[in-house]
C-alpha positions in Angstrom: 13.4 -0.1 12.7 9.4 -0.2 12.5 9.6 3.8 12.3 12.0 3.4 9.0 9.7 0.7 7.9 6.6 3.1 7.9 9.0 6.2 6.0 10.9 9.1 6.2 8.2 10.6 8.5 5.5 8.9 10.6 2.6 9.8 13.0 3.1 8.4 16.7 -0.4 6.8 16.6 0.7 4.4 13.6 3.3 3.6 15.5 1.7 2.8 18.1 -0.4 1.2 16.3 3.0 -0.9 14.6 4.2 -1.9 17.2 1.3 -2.8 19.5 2.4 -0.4 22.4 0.7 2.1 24.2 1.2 5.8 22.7 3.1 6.5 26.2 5.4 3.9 26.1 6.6 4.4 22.0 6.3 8.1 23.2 8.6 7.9 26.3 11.3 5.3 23.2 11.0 8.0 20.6 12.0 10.7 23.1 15.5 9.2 23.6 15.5 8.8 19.8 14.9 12.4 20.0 18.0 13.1 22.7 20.5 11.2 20.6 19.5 13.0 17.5 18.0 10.0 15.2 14.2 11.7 14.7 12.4 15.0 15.7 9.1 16.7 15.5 8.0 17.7 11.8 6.4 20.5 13.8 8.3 22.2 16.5 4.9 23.2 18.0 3.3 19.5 18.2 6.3 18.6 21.0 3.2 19.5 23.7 0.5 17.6 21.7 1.8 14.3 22.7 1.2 14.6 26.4 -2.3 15.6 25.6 -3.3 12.2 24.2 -3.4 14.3 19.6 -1.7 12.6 17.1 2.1 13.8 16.3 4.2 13.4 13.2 7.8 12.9 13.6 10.6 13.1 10.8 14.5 10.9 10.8 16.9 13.6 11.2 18.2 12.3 8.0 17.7 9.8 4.9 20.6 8.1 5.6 19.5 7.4 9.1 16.5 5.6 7.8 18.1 3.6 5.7 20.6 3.1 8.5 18.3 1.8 10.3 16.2 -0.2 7.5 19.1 -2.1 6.6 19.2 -3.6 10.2 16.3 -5.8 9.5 17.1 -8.6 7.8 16.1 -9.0 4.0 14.1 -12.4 4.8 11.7 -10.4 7.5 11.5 -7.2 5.4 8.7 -8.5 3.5 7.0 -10.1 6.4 7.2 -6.7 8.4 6.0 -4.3 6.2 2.7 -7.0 5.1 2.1 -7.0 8.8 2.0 -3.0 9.2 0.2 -2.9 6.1 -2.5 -5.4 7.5 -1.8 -3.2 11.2 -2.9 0.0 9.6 -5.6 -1.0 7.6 -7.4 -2.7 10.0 -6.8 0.6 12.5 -8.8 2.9 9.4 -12.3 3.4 9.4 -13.1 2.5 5.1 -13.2 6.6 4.3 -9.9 7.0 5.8 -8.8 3.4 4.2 -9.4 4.8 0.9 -7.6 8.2 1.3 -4.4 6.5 2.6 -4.8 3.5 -0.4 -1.4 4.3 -1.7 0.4 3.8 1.7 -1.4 0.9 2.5 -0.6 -0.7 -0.6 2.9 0.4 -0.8 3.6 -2.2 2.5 0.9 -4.6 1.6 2.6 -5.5 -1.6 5.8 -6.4 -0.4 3.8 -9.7 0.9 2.7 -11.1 -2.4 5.3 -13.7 -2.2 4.2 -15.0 0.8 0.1 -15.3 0.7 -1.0 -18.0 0.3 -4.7 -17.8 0.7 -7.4 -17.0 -2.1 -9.1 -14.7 0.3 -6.2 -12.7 1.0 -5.1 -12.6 -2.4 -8.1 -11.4 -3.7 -8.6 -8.7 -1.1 -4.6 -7.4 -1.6 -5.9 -7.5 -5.6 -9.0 -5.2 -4.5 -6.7 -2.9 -2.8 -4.4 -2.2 -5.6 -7.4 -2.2 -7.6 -8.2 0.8 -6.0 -5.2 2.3 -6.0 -4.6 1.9 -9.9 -8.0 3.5 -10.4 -6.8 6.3 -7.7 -3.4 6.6 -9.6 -5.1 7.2 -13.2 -7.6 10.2 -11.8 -4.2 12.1 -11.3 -2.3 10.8 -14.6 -0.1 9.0 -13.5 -1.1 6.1 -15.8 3.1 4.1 -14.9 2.0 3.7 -11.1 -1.2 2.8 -12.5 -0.2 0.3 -14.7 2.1 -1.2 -11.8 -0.9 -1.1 -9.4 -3.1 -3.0 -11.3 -0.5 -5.5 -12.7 0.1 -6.7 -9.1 -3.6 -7.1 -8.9 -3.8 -9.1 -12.1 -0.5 -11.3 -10.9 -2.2 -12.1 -7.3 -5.8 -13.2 -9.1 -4.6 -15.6 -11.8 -6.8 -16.4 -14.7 -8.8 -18.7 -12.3 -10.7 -15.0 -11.4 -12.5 -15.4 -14.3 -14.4 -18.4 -12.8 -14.4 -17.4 -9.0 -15.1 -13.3 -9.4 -16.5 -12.8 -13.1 -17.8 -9.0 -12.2 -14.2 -8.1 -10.1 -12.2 -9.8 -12.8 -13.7 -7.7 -15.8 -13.7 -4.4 -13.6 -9.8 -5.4 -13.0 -9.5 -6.1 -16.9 -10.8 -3.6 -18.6 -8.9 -0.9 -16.2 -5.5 -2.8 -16.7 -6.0 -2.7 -20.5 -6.4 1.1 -19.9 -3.9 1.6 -18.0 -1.4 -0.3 -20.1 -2.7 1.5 -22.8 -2.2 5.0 -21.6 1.2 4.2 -20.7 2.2 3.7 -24.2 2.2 -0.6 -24.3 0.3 -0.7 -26.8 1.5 -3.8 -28.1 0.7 -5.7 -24.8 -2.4 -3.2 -24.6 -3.5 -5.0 -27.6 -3.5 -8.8 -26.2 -5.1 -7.5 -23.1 -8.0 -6.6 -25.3 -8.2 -9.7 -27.3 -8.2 -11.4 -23.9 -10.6 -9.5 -22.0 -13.1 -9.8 -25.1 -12.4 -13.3 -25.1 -13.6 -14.0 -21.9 -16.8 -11.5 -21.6 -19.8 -13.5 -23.0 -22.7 -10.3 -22.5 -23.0 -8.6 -26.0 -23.3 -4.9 -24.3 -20.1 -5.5 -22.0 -18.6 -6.5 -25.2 -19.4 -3.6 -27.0 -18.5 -1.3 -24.2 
């Protein structure tokens, strides 16, 4: 169930990672998986790595079994268990590796915006999809972007204004982009009358 949480396919190490187990232990579990046909090697010639201590990536023998499986955990704990292996994974990543898996990370993370609570964790899930809207637009694909960076807006509130002036401009001015290159232009327009609303330097203004 945490394997069809992660995806179709998964590495053994962010598994392990998951589920807090040593390699050899979800290693020795995902080799019966293996025997009754639920998962296999991506890479027929990686079945030797795992003994060796190398990270291996393993793939459901079907999209139906995923989802087989997914549906097994119950709707209430589906948001809590993919915020915790967002949360899992990103504290295992050094920040270069952090940024290169960004849409992954944020793709479990955001399933927890219901349930956070704190500023400081709100804040640093809006950072993240920050990121990831900015990383979304440098490959056109301004919808994801928009969505990204909607969340972000959504889990600051307009209180960012007062709390992170320099974060909540950066977030502005990149949402009104983004909504504007995916054709709102409508709401594109009372993001701008916003966002100039609230930026009191001249220069930022005129930028």
């Amino acid at each position: 169930k945490s394997a069809a949480c992660i995806g179709n396919t998964f590495k053994l190490n962010t598994l392990s990672t998951v589920r807090k187990q040593d390699i050899g232990v979800i290693a020795d579990l995902l080799d019966e998986a293996i025997n009754e046909g639920y998962v296999f090697y991506k890479n027929v010639n990686q079945i030797h790595w795992v003994r060796e201590g190398m990270d291996v990536e393993f793939q459901f023998s079907h999209d139906r079994v995923q989802q087989a499986l997914y549906s097994l955990i119950p709707d209430e704990e589906k948001q809590q268990t993919h915020y915790e292996i967002g949360k899992l994974l990103y504290a295992s990543l050094q920040p270069a590796q952090a940024e290169e898996q960004i849409f992954q990370l944020v793709f479990h993370l955001n399933f927890g915006i219901d349930i956070i609570t704190d500023a400081a964790s709100k804040l640093w899930l809006a950072q993240l999809n920050l990121k990831a809207g900015k990383e979304a637009k440098k490959i056109i694909a301004y919808e994801s972007a928009y969505v990204y960076l909607s969340i972000a807006s959504k889990l600051c509130g307009e209180q960012i204004w007062r709390t992170e002036p320099d974060f909540a401009l950066k977030l502005g001015s990149e949402l009104l982009d983004s909504t504007y290159l995916s054709n709102r232009f409508e709401e594109a327009e009372k993001y701008f009358i916003d966002l100039i609303e609230h930026i009191n330097d001249p220069v930022k203004k005129a930028e």
